[in-house]
C-alpha positions in Angstrom: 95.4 -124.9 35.6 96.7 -127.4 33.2 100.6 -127.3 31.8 101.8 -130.3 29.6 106.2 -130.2 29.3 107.5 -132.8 26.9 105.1 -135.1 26.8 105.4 -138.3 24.6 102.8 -141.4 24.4 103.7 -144.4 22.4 100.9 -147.3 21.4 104.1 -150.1 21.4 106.8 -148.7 19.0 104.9 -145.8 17.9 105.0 -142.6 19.3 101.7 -141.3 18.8 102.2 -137.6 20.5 105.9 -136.2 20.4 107.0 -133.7 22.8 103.5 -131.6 23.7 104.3 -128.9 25.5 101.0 -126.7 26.3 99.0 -124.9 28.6 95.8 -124.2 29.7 95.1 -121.2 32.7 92.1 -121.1 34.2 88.9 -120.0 33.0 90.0 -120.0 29.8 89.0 -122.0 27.0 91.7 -123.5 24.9 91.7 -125.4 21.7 93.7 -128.2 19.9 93.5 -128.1 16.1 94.9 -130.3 13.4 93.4 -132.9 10.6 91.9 -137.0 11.7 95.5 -138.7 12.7 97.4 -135.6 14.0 97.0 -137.0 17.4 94.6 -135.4 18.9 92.6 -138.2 21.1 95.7 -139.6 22.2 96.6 -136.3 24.0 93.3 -135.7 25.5 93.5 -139.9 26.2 97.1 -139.0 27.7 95.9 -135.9 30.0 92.7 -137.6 31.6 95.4 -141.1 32.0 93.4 -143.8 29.6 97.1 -143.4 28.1 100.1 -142.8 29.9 102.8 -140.7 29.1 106.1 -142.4 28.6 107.9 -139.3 28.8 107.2 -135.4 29.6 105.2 -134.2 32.6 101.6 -133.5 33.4 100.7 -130.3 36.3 97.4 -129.9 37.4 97.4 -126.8 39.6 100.4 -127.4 41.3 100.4 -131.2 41.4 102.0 -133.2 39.0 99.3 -135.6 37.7 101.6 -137.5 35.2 101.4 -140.8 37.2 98.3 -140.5 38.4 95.2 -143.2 37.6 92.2 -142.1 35.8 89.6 -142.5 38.6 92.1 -139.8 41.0 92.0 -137.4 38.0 88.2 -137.1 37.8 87.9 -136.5 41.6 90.5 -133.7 41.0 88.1 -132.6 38.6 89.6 -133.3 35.1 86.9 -135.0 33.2 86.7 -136.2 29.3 83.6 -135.9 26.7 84.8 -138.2 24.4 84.5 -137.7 21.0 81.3 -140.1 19.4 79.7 -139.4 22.0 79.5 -143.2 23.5 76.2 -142.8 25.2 74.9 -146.5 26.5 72.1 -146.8 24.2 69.8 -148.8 25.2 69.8 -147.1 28.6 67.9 -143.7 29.4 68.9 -140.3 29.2 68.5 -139.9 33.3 70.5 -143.4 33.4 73.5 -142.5 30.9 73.3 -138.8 33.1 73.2 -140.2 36.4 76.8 -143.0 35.0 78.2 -139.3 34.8 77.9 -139.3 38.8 79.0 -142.4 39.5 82.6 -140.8 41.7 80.2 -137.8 42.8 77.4 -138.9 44.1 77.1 -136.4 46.9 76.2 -133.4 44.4 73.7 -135.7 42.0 70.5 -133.9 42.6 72.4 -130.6 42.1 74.0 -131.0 39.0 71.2 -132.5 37.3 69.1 -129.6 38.1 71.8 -127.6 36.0 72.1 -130.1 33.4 68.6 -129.7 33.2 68.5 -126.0 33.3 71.0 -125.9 30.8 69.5 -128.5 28.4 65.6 -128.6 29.1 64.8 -130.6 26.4 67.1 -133.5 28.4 64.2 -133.1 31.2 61.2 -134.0 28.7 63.3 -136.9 27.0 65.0 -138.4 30.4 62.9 -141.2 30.0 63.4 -142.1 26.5 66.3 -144.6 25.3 69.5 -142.4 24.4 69.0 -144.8 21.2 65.6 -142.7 20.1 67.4 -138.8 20.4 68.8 -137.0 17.6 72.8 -136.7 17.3 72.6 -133.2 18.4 70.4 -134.6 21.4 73.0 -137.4 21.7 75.6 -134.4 22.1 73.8 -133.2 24.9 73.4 -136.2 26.8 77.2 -136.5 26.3 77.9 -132.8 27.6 75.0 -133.3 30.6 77.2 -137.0 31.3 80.2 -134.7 31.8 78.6 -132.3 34.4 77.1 -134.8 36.4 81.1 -135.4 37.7 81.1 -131.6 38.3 84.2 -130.5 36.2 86.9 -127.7 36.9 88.7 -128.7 33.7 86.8 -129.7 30.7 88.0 -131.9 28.0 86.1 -131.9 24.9 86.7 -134.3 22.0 85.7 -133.6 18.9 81.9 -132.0 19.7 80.7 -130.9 16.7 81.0 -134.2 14.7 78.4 -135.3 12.8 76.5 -132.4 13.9 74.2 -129.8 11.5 75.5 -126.6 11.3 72.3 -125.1 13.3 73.7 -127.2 16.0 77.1 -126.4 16.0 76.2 -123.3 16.4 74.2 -124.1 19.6 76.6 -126.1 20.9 79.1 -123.0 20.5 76.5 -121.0 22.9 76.9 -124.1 25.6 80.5 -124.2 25.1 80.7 -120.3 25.9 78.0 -120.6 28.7 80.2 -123.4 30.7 83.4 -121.3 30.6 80.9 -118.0 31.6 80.0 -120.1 34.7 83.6 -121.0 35.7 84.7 -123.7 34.1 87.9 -124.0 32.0 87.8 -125.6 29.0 90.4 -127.4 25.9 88.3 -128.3 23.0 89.7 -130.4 20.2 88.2 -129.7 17.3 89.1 -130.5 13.4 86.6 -127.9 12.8 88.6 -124.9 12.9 86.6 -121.8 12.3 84.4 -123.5 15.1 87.3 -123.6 18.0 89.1 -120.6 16.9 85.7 -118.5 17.1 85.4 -119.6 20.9 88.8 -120.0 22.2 91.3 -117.3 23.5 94.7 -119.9 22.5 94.8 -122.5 20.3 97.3 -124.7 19.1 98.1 -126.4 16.2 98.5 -130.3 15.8 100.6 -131.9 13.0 102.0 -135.7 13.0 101.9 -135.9 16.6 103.6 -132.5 17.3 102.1 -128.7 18.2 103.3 -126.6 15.2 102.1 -123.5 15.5 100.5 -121.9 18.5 99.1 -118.7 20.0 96.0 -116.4 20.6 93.0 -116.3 17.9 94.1 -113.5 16.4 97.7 -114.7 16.0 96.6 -118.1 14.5 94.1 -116.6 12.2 96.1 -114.0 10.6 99.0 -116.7 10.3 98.9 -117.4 6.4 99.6 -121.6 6.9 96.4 -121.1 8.6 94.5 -119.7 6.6 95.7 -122.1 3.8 95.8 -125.7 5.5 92.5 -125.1 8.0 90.5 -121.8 7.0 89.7 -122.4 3.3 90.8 -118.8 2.3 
């Protein structure tokens, strides 16, 4: 669904990503791992086009994307849940859901009944101020935003942070629930145990380049790993 060949992104002088080559097939879920400054954002910045790539190539089924503007992407169906959340606070939960459907208004009533069905709690709080919800709440606002431009790729940016560890473990069961229902899926996560327990193929982000990749049971049985990511 999603194949990345050389790509580069610079902010001025500085080349932020080097090189990403990558892939994502459908209906899978695929992760991006690596520590705060590894470049992370900026790829999932570069593949929705808040950043453009300066070198490389970007396919999207079988149409290369690399030029393409932001708003084009999301009708395609590549949409970003950006990490922090950035909910409008001082507006409601229906509100900040219903921004989500701002290029798709034909399917709102639809996908807020899933949103809804997915996250009830979002149904009894859709009047109160993002601003009054917990951060795990917050989360789910964020994810709900996301449907509401129903998706066929998924990026997710960092999900889990700031989050309990009850939580994470719910929003794991979401994540897993989406990709059940047909939707494909690259997390970035700095939480590793997290995205490798949900993932099928993950690679690993160092100083702007992937250096090591594969499928879960490749990466965790790789012993730099295990030492750099997994704590054991």
């Amino acid at each position: 669904m999603l194949r990345l060949e050389g790509v580069s992104t610079f902010y001025r002088n500085f080349e932020a990503i080097r090189e990403i080559s990558l892939q994502v097939e459908q209906g899978e879920i695929a992760t991006l791992v690596g520590a705060n400054g590894a470049g992370k954002t900026t790829l999932m910045r570069t593949i929705c086009g808040l950043n453009r790539a300066k070198k490389g190539r970007i396919t999207y089924g079988k149409k290369e994307i690399t030029a393409w503007s932001t708003i084009r992407r999301v009708k395609e169906g590549i949409v970003y849940c950006p990490e922090g959340r950035k909910l409008f606070h001082e507006m409601t939960v229906l509100e900040n859901l219903e921004m989500g459907a701002y290029l798709c208004r034909a399917q709102v009533k639809e996908n807020l009944t899933r949103v809804f069905d997915l996250f009830p709690r979002l149904r009894e709080r859709k009047a109160q101020t993002a601003a009054s919800l917990s951060g795990g709440e917050q989360q789910m606002v964020a994810i709900g935003r996301t449907l509401m431009a129903s998706p066929k790729l998924i990026l997710f940016d960092e999900p889990s942070t700031g989050l309990a560890p009850m939580v994470v473990n719910e929003l794991m069961n979401v994540i897993k629930r989406l990709n059940e229902r047909g939707m494909t899926i690259l997390l970035v996560e700095q939480n590793v145990n997290f995205a490798l327990d949900i993932c099928q193929k993950g690679y690993i982000l160092e100083n702007g380049r992937i250096v090591l990749e594969g499928d879960v049971a490749a990466l965790k049985g790789n012993e730099k790993v295990k030492e750099s990511y997994l704590g054991r």
